[in-house]
C-alpha positions as CSV (number, residue, x, y, z in Angstrom):
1,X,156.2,43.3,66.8
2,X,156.7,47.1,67.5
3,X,153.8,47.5,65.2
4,X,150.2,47.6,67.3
5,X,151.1,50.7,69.8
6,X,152.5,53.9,70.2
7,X,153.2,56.2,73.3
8,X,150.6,56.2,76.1
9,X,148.1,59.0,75.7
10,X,148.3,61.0,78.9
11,X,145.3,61.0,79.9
12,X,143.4,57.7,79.7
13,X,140.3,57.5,77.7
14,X,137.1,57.1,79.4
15,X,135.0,53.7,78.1
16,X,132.1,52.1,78.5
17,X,133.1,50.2,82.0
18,X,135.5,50.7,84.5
19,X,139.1,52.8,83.9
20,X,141.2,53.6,86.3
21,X,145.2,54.8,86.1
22,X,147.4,53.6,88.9
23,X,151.2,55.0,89.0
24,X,153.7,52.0,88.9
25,X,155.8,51.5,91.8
26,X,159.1,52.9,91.6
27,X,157.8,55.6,88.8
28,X,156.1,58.9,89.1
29,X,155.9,59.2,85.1
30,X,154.6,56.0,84.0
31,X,151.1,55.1,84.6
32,X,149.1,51.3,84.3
33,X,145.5,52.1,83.0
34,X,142.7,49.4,83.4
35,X,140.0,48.9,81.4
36,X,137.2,46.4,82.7
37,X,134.4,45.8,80.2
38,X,131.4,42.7,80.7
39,X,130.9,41.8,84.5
40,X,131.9,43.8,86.9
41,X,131.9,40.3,88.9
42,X,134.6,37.5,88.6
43,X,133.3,34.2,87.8
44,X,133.5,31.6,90.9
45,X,133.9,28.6,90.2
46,X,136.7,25.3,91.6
47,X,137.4,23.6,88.7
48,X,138.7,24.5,84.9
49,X,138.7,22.1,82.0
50,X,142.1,23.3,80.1
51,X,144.8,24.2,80.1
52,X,143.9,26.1,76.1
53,X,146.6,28.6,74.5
54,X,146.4,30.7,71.3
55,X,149.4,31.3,69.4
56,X,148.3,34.1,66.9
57,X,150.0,35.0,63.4
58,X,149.2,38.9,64.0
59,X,147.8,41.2,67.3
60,X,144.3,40.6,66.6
61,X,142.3,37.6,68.7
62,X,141.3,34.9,66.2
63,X,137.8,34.7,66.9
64,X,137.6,30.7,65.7
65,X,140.7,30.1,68.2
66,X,139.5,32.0,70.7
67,X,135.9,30.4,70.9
68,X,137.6,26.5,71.0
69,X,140.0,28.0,73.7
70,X,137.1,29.3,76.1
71,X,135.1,26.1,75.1
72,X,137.9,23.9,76.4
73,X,138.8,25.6,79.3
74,X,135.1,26.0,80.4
75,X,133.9,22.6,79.9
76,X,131.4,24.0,77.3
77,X,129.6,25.5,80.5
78,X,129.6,28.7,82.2
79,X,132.1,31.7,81.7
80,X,135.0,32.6,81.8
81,X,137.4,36.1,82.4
82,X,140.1,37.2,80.1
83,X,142.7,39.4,81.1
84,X,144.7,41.4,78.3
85,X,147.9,42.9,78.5
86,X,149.4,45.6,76.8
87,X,152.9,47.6,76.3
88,X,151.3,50.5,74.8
89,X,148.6,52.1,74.0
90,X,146.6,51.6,70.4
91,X,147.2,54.6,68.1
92,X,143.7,55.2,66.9
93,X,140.5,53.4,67.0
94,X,139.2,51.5,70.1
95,X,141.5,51.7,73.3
96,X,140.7,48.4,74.1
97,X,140.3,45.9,70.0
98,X,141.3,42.9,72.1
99,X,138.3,42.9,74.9
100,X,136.3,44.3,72.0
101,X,136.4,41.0,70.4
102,X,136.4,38.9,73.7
103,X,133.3,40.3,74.9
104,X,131.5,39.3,71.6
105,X,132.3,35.3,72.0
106,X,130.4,33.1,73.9
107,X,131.1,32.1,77.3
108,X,132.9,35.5,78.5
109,X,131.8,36.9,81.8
110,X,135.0,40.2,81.4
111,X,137.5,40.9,79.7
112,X,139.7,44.0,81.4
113,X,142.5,44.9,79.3
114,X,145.5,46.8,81.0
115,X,148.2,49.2,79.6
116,X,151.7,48.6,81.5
117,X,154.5,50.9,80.3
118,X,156.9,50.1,82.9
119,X,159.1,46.6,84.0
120,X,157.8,47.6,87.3
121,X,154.0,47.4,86.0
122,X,154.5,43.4,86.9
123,X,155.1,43.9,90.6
124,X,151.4,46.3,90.6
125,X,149.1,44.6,92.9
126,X,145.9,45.5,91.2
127,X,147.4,43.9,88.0
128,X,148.3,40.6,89.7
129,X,145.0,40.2,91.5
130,X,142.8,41.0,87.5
131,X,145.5,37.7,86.3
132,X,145.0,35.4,89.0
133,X,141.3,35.9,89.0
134,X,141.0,35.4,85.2
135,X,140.9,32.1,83.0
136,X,142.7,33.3,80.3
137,X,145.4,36.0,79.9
138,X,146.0,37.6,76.2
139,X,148.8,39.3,75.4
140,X,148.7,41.8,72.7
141,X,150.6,42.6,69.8
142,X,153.6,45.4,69.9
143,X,157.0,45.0,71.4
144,X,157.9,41.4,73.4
145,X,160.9,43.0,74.5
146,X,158.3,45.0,77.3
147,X,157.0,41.7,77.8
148,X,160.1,39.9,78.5
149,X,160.8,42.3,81.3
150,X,158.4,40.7,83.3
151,X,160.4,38.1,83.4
152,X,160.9,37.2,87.1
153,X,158.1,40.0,88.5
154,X,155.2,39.0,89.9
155,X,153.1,39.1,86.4
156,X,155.5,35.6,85.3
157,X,154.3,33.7,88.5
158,X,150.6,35.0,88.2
159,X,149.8,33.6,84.2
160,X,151.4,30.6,85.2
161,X,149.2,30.2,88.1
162,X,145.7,30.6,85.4
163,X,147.4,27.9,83.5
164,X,147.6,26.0,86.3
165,X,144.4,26.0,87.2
166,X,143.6,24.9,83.8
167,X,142.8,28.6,82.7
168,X,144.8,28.9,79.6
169,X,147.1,32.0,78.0
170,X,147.5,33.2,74.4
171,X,148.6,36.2,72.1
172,X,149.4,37.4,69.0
173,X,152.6,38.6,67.3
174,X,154.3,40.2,70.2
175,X,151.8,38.0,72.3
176,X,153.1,34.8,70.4
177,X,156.5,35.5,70.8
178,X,156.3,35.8,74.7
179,X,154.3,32.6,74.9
180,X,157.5,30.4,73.7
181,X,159.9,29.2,75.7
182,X,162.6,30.5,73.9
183,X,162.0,33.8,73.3
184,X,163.3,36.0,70.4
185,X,162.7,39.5,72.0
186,X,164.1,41.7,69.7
187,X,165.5,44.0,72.5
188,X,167.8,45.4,70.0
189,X,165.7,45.3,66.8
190,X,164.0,43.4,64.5
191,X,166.0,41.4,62.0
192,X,165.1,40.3,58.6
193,X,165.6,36.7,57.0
194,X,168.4,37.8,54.8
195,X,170.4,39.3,57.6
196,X,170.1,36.4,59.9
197,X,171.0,33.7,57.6
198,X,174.3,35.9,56.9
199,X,175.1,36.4,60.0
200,X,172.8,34.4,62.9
201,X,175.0,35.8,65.7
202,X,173.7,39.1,64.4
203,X,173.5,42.0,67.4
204,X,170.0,42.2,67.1
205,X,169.5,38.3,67.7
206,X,168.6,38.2,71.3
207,X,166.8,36.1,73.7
208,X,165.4,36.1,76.8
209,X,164.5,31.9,78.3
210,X,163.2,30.7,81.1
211,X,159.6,33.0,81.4
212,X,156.8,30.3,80.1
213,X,157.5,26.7,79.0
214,X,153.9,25.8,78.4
215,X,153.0,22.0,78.9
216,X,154.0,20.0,76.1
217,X,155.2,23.4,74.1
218,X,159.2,22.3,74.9
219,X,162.1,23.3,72.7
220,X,160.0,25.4,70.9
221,X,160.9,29.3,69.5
222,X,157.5,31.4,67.8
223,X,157.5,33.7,64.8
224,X,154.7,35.9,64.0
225,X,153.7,37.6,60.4
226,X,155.2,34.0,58.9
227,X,155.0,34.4,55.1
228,X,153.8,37.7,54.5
229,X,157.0,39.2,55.7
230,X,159.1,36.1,54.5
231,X,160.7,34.9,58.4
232,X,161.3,31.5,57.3
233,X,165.1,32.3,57.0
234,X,165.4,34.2,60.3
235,X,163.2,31.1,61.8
236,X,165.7,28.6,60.4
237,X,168.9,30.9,62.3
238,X,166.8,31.1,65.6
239,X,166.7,27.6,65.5
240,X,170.0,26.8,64.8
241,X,171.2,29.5,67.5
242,X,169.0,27.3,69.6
243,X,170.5,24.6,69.2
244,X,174.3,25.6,68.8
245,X,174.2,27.4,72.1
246,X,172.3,24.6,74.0
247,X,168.9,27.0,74.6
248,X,166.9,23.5,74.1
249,X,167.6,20.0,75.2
250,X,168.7,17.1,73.5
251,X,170.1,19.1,70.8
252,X,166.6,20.0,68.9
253,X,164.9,23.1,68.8
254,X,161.7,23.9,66.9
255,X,160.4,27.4,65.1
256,X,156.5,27.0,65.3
257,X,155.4,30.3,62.4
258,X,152.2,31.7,62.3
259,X,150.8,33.6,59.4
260,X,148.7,36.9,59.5
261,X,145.3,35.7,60.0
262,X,146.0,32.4,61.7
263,X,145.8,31.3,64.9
264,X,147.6,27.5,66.3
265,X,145.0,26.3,69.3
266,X,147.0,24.1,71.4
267,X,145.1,22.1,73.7
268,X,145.8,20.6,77.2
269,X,147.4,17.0,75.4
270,X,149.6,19.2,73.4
271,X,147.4,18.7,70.1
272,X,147.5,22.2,68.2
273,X,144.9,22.5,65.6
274,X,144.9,25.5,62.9
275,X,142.7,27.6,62.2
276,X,143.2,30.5,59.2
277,X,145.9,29.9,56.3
278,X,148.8,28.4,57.5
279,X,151.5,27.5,59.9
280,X,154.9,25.8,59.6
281,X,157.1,23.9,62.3
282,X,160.7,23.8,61.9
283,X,162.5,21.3,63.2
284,X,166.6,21.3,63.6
285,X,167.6,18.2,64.9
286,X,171.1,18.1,64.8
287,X,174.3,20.6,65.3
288,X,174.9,23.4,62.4
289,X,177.4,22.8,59.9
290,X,178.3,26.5,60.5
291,X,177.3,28.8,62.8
292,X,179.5,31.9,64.3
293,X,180.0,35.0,64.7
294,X,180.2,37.4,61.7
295,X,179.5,34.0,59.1
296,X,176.8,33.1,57.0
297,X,174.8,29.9,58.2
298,X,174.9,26.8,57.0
299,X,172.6,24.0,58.2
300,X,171.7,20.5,55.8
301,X,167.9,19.6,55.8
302,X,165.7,21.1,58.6
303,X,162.7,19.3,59.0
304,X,159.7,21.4,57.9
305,X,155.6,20.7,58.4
306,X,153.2,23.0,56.4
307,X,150.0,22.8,58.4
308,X,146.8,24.3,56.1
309,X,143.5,25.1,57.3
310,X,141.9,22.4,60.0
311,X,144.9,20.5,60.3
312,X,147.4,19.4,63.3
313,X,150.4,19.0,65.1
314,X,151.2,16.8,68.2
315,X,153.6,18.4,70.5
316,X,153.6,15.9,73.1
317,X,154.0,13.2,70.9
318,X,156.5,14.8,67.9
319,X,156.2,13.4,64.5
320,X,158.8,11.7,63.1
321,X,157.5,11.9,59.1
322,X,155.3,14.3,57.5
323,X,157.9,16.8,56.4
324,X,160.1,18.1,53.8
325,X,163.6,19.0,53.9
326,X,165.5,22.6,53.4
327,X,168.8,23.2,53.5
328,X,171.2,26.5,53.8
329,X,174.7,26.7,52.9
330,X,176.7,30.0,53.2
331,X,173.8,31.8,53.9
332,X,171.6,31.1,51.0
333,X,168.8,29.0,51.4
334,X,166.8,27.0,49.3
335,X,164.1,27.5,47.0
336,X,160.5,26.5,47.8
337,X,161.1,27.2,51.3
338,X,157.2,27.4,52.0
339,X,155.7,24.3,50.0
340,X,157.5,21.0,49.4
341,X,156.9,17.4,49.4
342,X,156.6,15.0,52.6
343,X,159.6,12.7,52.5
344,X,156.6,10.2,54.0
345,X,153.5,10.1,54.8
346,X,152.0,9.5,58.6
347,X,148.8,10.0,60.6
348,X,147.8,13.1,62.6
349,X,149.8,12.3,65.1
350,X,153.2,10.9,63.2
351,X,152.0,7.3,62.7
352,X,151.2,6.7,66.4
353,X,149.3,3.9,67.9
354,X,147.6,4.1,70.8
355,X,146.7,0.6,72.5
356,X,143.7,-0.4,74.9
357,X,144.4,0.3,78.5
358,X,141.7,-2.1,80.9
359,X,139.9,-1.2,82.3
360,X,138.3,0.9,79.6
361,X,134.4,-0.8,79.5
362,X,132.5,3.0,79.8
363,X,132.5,6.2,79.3
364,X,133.9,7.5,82.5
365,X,136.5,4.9,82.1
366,X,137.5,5.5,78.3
367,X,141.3,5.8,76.9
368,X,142.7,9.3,75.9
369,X,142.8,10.1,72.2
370,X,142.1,13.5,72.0
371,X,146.3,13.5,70.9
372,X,144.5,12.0,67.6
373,X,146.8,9.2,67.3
374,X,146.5,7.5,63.8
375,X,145.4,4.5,64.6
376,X,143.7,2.5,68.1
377,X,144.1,-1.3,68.7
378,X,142.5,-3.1,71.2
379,X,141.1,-6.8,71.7
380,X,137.7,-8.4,72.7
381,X,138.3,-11.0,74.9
382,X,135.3,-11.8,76.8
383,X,131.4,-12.0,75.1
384,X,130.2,-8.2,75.4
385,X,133.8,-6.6,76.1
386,X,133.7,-3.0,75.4
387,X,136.1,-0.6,74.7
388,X,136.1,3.1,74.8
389,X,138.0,6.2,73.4
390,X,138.1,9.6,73.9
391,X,138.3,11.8,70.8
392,X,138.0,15.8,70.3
393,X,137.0,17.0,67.3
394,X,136.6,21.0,65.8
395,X,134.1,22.4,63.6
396,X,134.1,21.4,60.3
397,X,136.2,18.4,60.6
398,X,135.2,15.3,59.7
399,X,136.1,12.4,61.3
400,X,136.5,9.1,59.9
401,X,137.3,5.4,61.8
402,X,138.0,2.1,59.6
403,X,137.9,-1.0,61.9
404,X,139.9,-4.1,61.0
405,X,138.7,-6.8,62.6
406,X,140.1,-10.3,63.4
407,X,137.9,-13.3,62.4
408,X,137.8,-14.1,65.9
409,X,135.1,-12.0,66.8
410,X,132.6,-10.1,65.1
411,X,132.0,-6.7,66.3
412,X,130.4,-3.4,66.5
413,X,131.5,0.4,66.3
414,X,129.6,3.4,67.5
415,X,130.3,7.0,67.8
416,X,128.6,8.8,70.7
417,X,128.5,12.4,71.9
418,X,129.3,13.1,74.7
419,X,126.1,12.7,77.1
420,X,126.5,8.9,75.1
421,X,123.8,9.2,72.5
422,X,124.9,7.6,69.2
423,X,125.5,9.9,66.1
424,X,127.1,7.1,63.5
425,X,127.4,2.9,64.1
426,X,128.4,0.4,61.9
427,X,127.1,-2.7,62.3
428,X,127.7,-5.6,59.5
429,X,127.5,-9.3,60.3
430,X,130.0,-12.0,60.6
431,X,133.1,-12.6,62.5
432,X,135.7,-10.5,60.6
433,X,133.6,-8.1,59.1
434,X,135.4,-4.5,58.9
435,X,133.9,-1.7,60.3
436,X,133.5,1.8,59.4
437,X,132.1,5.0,61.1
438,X,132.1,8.6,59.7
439,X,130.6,11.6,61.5
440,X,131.3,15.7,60.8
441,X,130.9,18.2,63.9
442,X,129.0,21.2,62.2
443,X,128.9,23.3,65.8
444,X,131.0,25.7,66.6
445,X,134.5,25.1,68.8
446,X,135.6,21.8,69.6
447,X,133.7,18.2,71.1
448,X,134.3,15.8,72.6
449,X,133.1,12.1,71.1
450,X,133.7,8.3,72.2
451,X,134.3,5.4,70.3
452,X,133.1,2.4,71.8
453,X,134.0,-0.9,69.9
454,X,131.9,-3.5,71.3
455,X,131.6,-7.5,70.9
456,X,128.3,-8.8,69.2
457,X,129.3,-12.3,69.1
458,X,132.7,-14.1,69.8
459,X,135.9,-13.3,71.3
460,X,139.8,-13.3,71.7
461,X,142.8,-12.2,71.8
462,X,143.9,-10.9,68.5
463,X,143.6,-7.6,68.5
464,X,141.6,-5.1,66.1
465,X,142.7,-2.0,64.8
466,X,141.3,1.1,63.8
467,X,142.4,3.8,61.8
468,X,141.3,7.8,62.3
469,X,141.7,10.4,60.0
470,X,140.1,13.7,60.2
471,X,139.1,15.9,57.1
């Protein structure tokens, strides 16, 4: 936040591409430069595969993010355009990092990066057109409060139409901020843990609601910069405001933190994967014990999830185990707010099942569990019933499925790619022999994969079940 950009340089700075200046509307001073680098071409094309979003621990784009992001919203095929937005200008070095390091992934046609200094910079027609064409708007690190005066122009309505589409949107610090629904905006200032948890009614505690409420992202406040400048605290008294003064529904609010480094990919079934060091989710579930003006906070047991390197959180389907507990009374908080030990333990997806829906006998046809549920069931009830089951998997995961099955039946499992060749089976004989397949995706980005648990011999009603964990 206020960190990435100082005062427009007066006169923009000629690149590689196109740049052009354009006076706001409403302002002779201010001035929205465009730079377009790639394609000078839009891609055309009627159907996107997303919607993807990058929620970034610092300004820069996370290139391993940023790749799964344009994967999934591509399809794996073709290209895509990226729009960037800006408050400010960069203070040294390139004019335009963020396009810099879109135009180096795969699968980018143009990425054209804009400046806007002004509120009024939302309502510019050239702007709007560059956002509604693209498949992915990024914004950039620097000051949300800019940002969150866009509220209500043009610029809101036009990123919500890419998303739409299945496009997707993203940024980082400043950029993650303004991609919550409830947004801390710091119009007033930034505020530290320590001063927040004394006083979370503290002047420069302001919010700005109602701009983007992603799919599946409800309830939910951001923080950027997560451990390195110690915002657990502050996190904890967001939350808490959120809930106290009824910014969230059904009396919960959660503080998704990002560290420096890290980016959270959450995909179109509200699955965010991480990739970098660590993120934490902070979940307050129930009214503060004390929260007013011009008193230190007190709030028993937050629900916290520490997510390292490769791992994930369902936020359509919101895990009820997994975490640890932190507390704060009279402003002081606990110790150890960053580690601590589950209170239980649960699957990717907080102990979820997901069960067979018929028909579900191909590929085309297969259930949805790219939410990586932790466990499957299903039953064979006719000789050569098969089922199917969409899963997603990122690079360097590995991906493991332990079949119980009834005595019944005796079955087979097979993991496919997606064109429905077979990378793993498991194939052992007699009714009531478990099953077990393992596969590791070694490409880059995400895949998709189907599990297809099929009757060799027998049938019936009892139903099998089979566990997934990822690695």
């Amino acid at each position: 936040m206020r960190s990435r950009h100082a005062a427009l340089a007066a006169a923009a700075v000629v690149l590689v591409g196109l740049t052009t200046t354009l006076t706001s509307a409403g302002s002779a001073a201010a001035a929205a430069t465009r730079v377009r680098l790639g394609s000078s071409s839009d891609v055309t094309r009627t159907s996107w595969q997303g919607p993807a979003f990058t929620m970034n621990g610092d300004g820069k784009i996370n290139a391993a993010s940023m790749t799964a992001a344009v994967d999934a919203i591509r399809g794996g095929t073709g290209s895509i355009d990226v729009v960037v937005l800006a408050g400010s200008a960069p203070t040294s070095g390139s004019a335009t990092p963020e396009c810099d390091a879109a135009m180096a992934l795969p699968g980018v046609n143009s990425c054209t990066s804009w400046t806007l200094t002004a509120a009024s910079d939302g309502n510019n027609t050239q702007v709007n057109a560059d956002i509604r064409n693209a498949e992915f708007v990024y914004f950039a690190g620097g000051d949300q409060c800019r940002y969150a005066a866009w509220k209500g122009t043009a610029l809101e309505a036009s990123v919500e139409s890419v998303v739409a589409k299945g496009g997707g949107s993203g940024g980082g610090s400043a950029g993650h901020h303004i991609n919550s629904p409830v947004v801390y905006d710091a119009c007033k200032g930034s505020v530290t843990s320590p001063e927040a948890l004394a006083d979370p009614y503290d002047s420069y505690i302001t919010f700005t609601t109602g701009m983007f409420d992603w799919p599946h992202y409800s309830g939910v406040i951001n923080d950027s910069h997560f451990t390195t400048r110690d915002r657990m605290g502050r996190t904890m008294a967001f939350v808490a405001r959120a809930v106290k003064d009824g910014r969230t529904t059904g009396g919960k609010a959660w503080g998704v933190g990002v560290e420096e480094g890290s980016s959270l990919l959450l995909d179109k079934n509200g699955r965010a994967t991480l990739y970098g060091t660590e993120a934490f989710i902070v979940l307050g579930d129930h009214q503060p014990e004390q929260a007013s003006s011009g008193k230190p906070l007190t709030f028993s047991d937050f629900k916290i999830w520490r997510l390292g390197p490769g791992q994930t959180y369902d936020f359509k389907n919101r895990p009820t185990c997994g975490y640890y507990l932190r507390s704060v009374t009279n402003g002081v908080a606990d110790a150890n707010l960053y580690s601590g030990t589950p209170q239980s333990g649960c699957g990717a997806s907080g102990g979820t099942t997901l069960t067979e829906s018929e028909p579900n006998d191909s590929r085309a046809a297969a259930n949805d569990a790219t939410a990586n549920p932790a466990s499957i069931a299903g039953s064979l009830q006719s000789a050569g019933d098969r089922d199917y089951y969409r899963v997603s998997l990122t690079s360097g995961r590995k991906l493991t499925v332990d079949c119980a099955i009834p005595t019944a039946y005796d079955a087979d499992v097979y993991l496919l790619d997606s064109a429905g060749s077979t990378l793993a089976r498991s194939v052992n004989n007699g009714t009531g022999a478990d099953e077990t397949v393992t596969f590791t995706r070694t490409t880059t980005g995400s895949g998709t994969y189907y599990l297809d648990v099929e009757a060799y011999s027998g049938s019936g009603t009892t139903p099998y079940t089979c566990a997934l964990t990822t690695a």
